[in-house]
C-alpha positions as CSV (number, residue, x, y, z in Angstrom):
1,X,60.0,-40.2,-112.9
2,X,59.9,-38.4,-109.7
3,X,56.8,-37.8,-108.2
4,X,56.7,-34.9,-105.8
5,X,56.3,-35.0,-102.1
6,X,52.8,-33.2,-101.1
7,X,55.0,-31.5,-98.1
8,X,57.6,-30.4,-101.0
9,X,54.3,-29.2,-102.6
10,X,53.3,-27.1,-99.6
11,X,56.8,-25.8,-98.9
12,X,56.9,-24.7,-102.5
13,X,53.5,-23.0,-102.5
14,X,54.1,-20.9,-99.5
15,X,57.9,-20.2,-101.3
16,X,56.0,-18.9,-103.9
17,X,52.9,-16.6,-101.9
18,X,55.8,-15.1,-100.0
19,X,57.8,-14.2,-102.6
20,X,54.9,-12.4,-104.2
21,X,53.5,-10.9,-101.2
22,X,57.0,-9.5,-100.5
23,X,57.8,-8.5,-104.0
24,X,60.6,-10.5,-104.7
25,X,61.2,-11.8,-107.8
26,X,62.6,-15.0,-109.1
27,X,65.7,-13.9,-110.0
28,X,66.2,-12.3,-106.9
29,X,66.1,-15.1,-104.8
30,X,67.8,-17.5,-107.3
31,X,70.8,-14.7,-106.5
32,X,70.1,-15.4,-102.5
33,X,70.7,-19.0,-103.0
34,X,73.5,-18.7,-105.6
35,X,71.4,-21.0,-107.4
36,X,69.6,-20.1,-111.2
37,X,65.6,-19.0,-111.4
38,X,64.7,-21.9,-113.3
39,X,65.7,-23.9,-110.1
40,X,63.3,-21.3,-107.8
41,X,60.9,-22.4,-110.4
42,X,61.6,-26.2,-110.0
43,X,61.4,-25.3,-105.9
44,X,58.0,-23.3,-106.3
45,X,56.2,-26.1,-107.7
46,X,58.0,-28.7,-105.7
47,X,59.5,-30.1,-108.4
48,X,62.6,-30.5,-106.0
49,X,63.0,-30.7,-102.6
50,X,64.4,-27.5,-100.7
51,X,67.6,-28.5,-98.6
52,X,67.4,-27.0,-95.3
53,X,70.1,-24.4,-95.7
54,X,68.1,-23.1,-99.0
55,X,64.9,-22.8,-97.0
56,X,67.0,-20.7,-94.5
57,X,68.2,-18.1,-97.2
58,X,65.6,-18.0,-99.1
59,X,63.6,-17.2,-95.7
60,X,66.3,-14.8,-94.7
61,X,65.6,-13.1,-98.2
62,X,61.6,-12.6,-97.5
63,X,62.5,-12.0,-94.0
64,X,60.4,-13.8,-92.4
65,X,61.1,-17.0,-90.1
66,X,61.8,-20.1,-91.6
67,X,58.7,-21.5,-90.2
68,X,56.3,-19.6,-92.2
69,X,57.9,-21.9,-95.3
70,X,57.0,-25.2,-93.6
71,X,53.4,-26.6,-93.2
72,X,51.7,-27.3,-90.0
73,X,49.0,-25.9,-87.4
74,X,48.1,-22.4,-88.6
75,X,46.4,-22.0,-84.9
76,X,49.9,-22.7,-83.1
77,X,52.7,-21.4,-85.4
78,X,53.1,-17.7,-86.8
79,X,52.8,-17.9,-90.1
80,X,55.4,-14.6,-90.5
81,X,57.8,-13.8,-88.2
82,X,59.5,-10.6,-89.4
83,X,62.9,-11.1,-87.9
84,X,63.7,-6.9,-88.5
85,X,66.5,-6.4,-85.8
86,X,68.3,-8.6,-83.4
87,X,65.7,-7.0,-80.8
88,X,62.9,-8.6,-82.4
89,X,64.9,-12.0,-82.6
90,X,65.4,-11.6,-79.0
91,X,62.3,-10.9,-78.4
92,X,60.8,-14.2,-80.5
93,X,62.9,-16.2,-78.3
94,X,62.3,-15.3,-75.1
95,X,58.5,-15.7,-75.9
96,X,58.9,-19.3,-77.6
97,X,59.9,-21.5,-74.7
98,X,56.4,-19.5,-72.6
99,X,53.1,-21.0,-72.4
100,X,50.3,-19.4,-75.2
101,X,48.9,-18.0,-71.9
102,X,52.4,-16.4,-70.8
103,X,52.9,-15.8,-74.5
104,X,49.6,-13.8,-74.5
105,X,50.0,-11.8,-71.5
106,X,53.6,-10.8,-72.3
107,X,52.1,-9.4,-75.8
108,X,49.5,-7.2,-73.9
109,X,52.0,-6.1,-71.7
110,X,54.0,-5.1,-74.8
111,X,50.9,-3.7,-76.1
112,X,50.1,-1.3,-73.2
113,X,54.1,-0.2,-73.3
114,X,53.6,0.6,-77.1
115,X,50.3,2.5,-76.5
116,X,50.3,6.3,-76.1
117,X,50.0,7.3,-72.5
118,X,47.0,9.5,-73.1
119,X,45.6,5.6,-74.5
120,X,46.0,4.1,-71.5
């Protein structure tokens, strides 16, 4: 018998909280990954392993970066990246390759060009 990986675990758990928090339902992501629910089911609990390609459309159906599926430093990664435009994408990856200092500084200067002028 197969006995699951604790990172298949993981990646299943978070499959699972985003789904809910987004409102997506079972069926509807078994119909992103041409695949049946019952499999989604088999994913959630990490019954089987998620191929790489799955992780990506499923994450492209909850819109949010295939990173926020995988486990690792909650401090250092963004647990959800919407990716809502090809702006925002842009955006994303000019910031990655930055320092968290740049990183940081870059957001409040985005910050202060979002504000309202009479805000500033």
């Amino acid at each position: 018998m197969h006995v699951p990986d604790a990172i298949d675990i993981e990646v299943g758990r978070r499959l699972r909280s985003l789904r809910l928090k987004k409102g997506v339902s079972q069926v509807d992501l078994a119909e992103a990954g041409s695949i049946t629910f019952q499999q989604v089911q088999k994913y959630e609990r990490g019954a089987n392993r998620l191929s790489a390609s799955m992780l990506c459309r499923f994450a492209a159906k909850l819109r949010v970066s295939p990173l926020a599926l995988l486990p690792g430093d909650e401090d250092d990664l963004i647990e959800e990246i919407a990716v809502g435009s090809r702006e925002v994408a842009e955006a994303v990856a000019l910031l990655s390759p930055l320092s968290r200092s740049e990183q940081q500084r870059m957001v409040q200067i985005l910050r202060l060009a979002a504000a309202p002028f009479d805000e500033v």
